[in-house]
N, C-alpha and C positions, 0 to 999 in steps of 0.2 A: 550358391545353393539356395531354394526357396523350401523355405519348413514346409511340411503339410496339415493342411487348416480343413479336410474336409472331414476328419477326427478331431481335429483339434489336438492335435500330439505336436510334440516338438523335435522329434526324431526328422534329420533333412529326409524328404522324398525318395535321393539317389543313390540311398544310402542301403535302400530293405527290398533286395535284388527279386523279390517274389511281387509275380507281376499281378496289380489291383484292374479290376472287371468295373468300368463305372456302369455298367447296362445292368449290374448285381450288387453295384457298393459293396462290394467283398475282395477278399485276393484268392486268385483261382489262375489255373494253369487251361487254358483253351488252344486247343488245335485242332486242322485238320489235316491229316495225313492221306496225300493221293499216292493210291497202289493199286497195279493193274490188278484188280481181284472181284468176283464177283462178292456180293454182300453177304451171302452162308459162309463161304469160304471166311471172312474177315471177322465174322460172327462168329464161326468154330474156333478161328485160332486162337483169339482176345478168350473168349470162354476156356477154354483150355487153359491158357495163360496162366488167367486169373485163380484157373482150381487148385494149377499147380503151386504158385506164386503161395497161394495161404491155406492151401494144404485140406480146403472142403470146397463143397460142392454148396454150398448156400447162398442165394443173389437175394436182392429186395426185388430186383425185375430182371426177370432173363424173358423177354420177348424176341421169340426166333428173329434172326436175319436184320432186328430192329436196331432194338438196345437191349442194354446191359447196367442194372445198377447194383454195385458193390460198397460194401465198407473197406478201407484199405488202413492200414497203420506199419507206424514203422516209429525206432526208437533212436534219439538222439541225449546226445549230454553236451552242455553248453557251460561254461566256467564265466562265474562272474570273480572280479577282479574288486577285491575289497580293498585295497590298499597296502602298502608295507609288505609287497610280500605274500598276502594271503588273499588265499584262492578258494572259491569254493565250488562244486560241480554241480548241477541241476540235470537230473534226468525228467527229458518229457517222453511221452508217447503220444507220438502225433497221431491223429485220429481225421478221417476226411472220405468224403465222399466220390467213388468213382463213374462215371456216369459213360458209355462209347454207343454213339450211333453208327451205323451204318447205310450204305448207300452202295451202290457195284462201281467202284472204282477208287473209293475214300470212306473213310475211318473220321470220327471225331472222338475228341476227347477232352473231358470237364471232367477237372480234380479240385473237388470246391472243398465249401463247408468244414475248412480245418480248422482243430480243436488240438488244444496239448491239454495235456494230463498229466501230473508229475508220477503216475503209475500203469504199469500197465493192465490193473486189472480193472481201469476204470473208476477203484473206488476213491478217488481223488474228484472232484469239482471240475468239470472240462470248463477250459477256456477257450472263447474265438481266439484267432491269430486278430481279431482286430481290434478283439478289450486285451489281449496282451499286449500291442504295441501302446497302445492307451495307457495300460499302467504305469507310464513314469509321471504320467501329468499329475498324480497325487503326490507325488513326494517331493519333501523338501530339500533334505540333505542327504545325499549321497544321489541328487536326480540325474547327474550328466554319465556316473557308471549305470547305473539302469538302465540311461538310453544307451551307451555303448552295448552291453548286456542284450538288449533287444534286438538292436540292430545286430551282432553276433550271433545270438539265435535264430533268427529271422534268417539270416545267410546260410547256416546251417542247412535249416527248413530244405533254403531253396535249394543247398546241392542234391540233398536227398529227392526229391523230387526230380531234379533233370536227370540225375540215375534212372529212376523210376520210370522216365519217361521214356530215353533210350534201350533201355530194357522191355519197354513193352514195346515199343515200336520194332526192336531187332526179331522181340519174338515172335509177334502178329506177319511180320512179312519175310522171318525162316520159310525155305523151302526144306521140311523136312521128312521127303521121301527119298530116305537114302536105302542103297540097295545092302540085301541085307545077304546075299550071295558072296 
C-alpha cells in the first residue's frame, strides 16, 4: 500500500473508495452515460428527476437541452470507535454539486465539490471531503482511529453516491409511457 502524499495525509490511497479527479485535484464522481436518446429527451428526464428527487423546481443553471446545475445533499452517520467499548456516532450532511451535460445520444455526469456538515441546516462550518480526509495529520493521540474514522466515512460517502448514481441513471433512461387504459 502506498500512502497518499499529494495532501499529505496518511490515510493509504486504497483505502477512500471515492474516486479523486487529478484534471480538478478534488474527489468527484465523472461519467458518461451513452443512451439512444435525443438531448431534450435526456434533458427533460434528468430535470424531472432532479425536481422530483428534492422536491423543487430551483437549478443554479437549467440551460435547455445543455446542462443542468444543481445542489444535491444527502445524510449519513458514521461511528467513530473510541476504545473500550465506546462508540460514538457523527452525523454529516453531505452537500455537493451536480453538474449533467447533454449531447443526442449520452448524458454526463460531475458530482463534485463535496462538503459535510455535521447539520443539516447548514449552520455548522462546511468542510471539503479533502480538509476532512486531512484532518488526522493534526493529531497526535488517538491519530490511527481518526484515519480509520475517515476512511469509514469516506466509504460511506462513497456508497451513497453509487446509489445516487444508479438511481439517476435508472431514472433518466425509464421508458415511462405506460398506458394508462
Amino acid at each position: 500500500m502506498i500512502s497518499t502524499t499529494a495532501f499529505g495525509f496518511t490515510v493509504k490511497e486504497n483505502e477512500i473508495l471515492i474516486p479523486f479527479d487529478s484534471t480538478s485535484n478534488s474527489y468527484a464522481y465523472i461519467g458518461v452515460v451513452e443512451f439512444d436518446s435525443s438531448a431534450n429527451y435526456l434533458y427533460q428526464k434528468s430535470k424531472q428527476w432532479l425536481i422530483d428527487k428534492y422536491l423543487n423546481n430551483n437549478f443554479d443553471l437549467d440551460n435547455p437541452k445543455e446542462k443542468l446545475i444543481k445542489k444535491g445533499s444527502f445524510d449519513i452517520v458514521s461511528t467513530m470507535n473510541a476504545g473500550m467499548g465506546v462508540k460514538f456516532p457523527y452525523n454529516y450532511t453531505v452537500n455537493f454539486s451536480i453538474v449533467l451535460e447533454f449531447k443526442d445520444g449520452r448524458y454526463k455526469y460531475t458530482l463534485s465539490n463535496i462538503k459535510l456538515s455535521q447539520n443539516a441546516e447548514g449552520t455548522t462550518t462546511e468542510q471539503s471531503i479533502e480538509n476532512f480526509i486531512l484532518s488526522s495529520d493534526e493529531m497526535g493521540l488517538g491519530k490511527r482511529k481518526m484515519e480509520k474514522f475517515i476512511v469509514q466515512t469516506c466509504n460511506l460517502i462513497h456508497e451513497e453516491f453509487t446509489q445516487f448514481i444508479k438511481e439517476m441513471n435508472s431514472a433518466i433512461q425509464s421508458n415511462n409511457n405506460k398506458n394508462d387504459w
